[in-house]
Phi, psi and omega in degrees: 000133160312138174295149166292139151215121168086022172093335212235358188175169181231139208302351150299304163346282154328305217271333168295011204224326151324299183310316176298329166259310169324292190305279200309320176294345168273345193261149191199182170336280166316343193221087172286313190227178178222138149279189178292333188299308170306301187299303209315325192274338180289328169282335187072054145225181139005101156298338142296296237253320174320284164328308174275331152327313259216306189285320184303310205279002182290307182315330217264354203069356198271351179238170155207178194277135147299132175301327163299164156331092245020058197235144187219127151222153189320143179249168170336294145349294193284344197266332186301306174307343131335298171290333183306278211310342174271331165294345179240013139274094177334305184284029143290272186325324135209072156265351168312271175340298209307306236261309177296277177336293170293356177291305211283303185309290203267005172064022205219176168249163187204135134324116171247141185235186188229154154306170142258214166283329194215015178199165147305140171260122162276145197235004191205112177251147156224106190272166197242125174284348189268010185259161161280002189216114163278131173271140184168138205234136181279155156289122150115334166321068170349074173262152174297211142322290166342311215270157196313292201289346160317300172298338181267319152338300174303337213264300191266016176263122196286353185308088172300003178244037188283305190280002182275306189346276189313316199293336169338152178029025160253163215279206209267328164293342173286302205276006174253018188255331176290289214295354192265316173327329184277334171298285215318318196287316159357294172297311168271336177098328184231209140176162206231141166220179204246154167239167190304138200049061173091354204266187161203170182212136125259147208197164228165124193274160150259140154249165157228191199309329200235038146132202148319113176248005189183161146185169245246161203222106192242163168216119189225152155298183180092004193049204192282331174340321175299316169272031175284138160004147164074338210276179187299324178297313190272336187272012195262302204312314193285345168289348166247335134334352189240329168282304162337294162341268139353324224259311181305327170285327185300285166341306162302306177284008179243344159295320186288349175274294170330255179315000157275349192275000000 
C-alpha cells in the first residue's frame, strides 16, 4: 500500500504528477512530437507505462495523437495554459512598442525571451524587415549556453546551483569559458557573441521587483563587430532594456496610487 505524505496525497500520486512533467520536458523546438517508445527510453521506463501515461494525458487534453502513426504532440491544454501563463507576464506587452522601435534604429531583429524550465524561451521577435536576408529566431525556441541571453540570465538569476545545472556535459574548457562569459556579463551589464556565419547576438537584462524577468536581445550580420563596445547598436540595446525596466516600474507604482485611491 502507498505511503501518505503530508495528509494530502500518496507519494504514487507525486511521482505521477513528476512523471508528468518529465514527459511534457522532452518536447521542445526540436522535438514536436514523440512515441511511446521514445518517451519509455528517454525516461528509463516501462514501455506499456510510457503508453498509458501517454494515452491518460491525450484523454487529460495535455497531449493529442500526432499525425504520424503513433505519435503524441503537446494539446490544446498546454498551449491555451501557455497563453494564460504569457498573459501574465507583463513585460511582453510592454516591451512590445520598445521593441519595434529598436528592430527600426538599428536595422536588426530583435528579441525577448523568458526563463523556461532549464533555458531561455523566446516568447517576442520584432524581425527587421529592411533587409534582403532577415536574421530571425522562432517563438517558442529553447536557447542554449552558446546564446547571449543564457549568459546573461546566468549572470543575474539568483539559483547559486544554476549554472552546474546548465553546465551539465560540458568539457572542463567549455564550462570555464561560460563562468568567464558570465564574469563579463556582471560587469558590462549586457554580452555579445559571435554566431555561425557571420552573425552576431547581443542581449541586456530587464528587470522587475524581484530581479531579472527577461531579456532583450538583437540579432544581426557582420558579426560581433557591429556590437563592440560604444557602438550605436549594443548602447540603442542596453538604453532600452533600461527603459523597459523603468517603464515596468512606472506600472507597478501607478497600480500602487491606484489601489490607495
Amino acid at each position: 500500500m502507498a505511503s501518505v505524505t503530508g495528509g494530502e496525497g500518496t507519494s504514487f500520486d507525486i511521482q505521477s504528477v513528476s512523471r508528468v512533467g518529465q514527459i511534457l520536458a522532452l518536447y521542445g523546438p526540436q522535438t514536436a512530437e514523440l512515441t511511446a517508445v521514445e518517451v519509455a527510453e528517454r525516461l528509463g521506463l516501462n514501455r506499456t507505462t510510457a503508453y498509458r501515461y501517454c494515452t491518460s494525458l491525450v484523454t487529460a487534453g495535455i497531449l493529442e495523437r500526432g499525425h504520424r502513426r503513433g505519435t503524441f504532440v503537446l494539446g490544446g491544454l498546454i498551449l491555451q495554459l501557455g497563453i494564460q501563463a504569457l498573459g501574465r507576464r507583463g513585460v511582453i506587452e510592454v516591451a512590445r512598442p520598445y521593441l519595434r522601435r529598436l528592430s527600426a534604429e538599428v536595422g536588426t531583429t530583435v528579441a525577448l525571451s523568458l526563463w523556461g524550465t532549464s533555458g531561455p524561451v523566446v516568447a517576442l521577435v520584432q524581425e527587421d524587415v529592411s533587409s534582403a536576408v532577415v536574421v530571425t529566431v522562432r517563438v517558442g525556441s529553447e536557447l542554449d549556453v552558446t546564446s547571449a541571453q543564457m549568459r546573461v540570465f546566468l549572470a543575474y538569476l539568483p539559483d547559486p546551483h544554476l549554472i552546474d545545472r546548465v553546465a551539465e556535459g560540458l568539457s572542463a574548457t567549455q564550462r570555464a569559458e561560460l563562468e568567464n562569459a558570465i564574469y563579463a556579463v556582471r560587469r558590462a551589464g549586457h554580452s555579445v557573441v559571435a554566431l555561425p556565419d557571420g552573425l552576431f547576438g547581443a542581449a541586456a537584462p530587464i528587470f522587475d521587483e524581484y530581479g531579472i524577468t527577461a531579456t532583450i536581445a538583437v540579432l544581426g550580420a557582420g558579426g560581433p563587430g557591429n556590437v563592440e563596445p560604444g557602438s550605436p547598436t549594443l548602447s540603442r540595446l542596453v538604453a532600452v532594456a533600461e527603459e523597459i525596466t523603468d517603464a515596468l516600474a512606472s506600472g507597478r507604482e501607478g497600480e500602487r496610487r491606484t489601489e490607495l485611491r
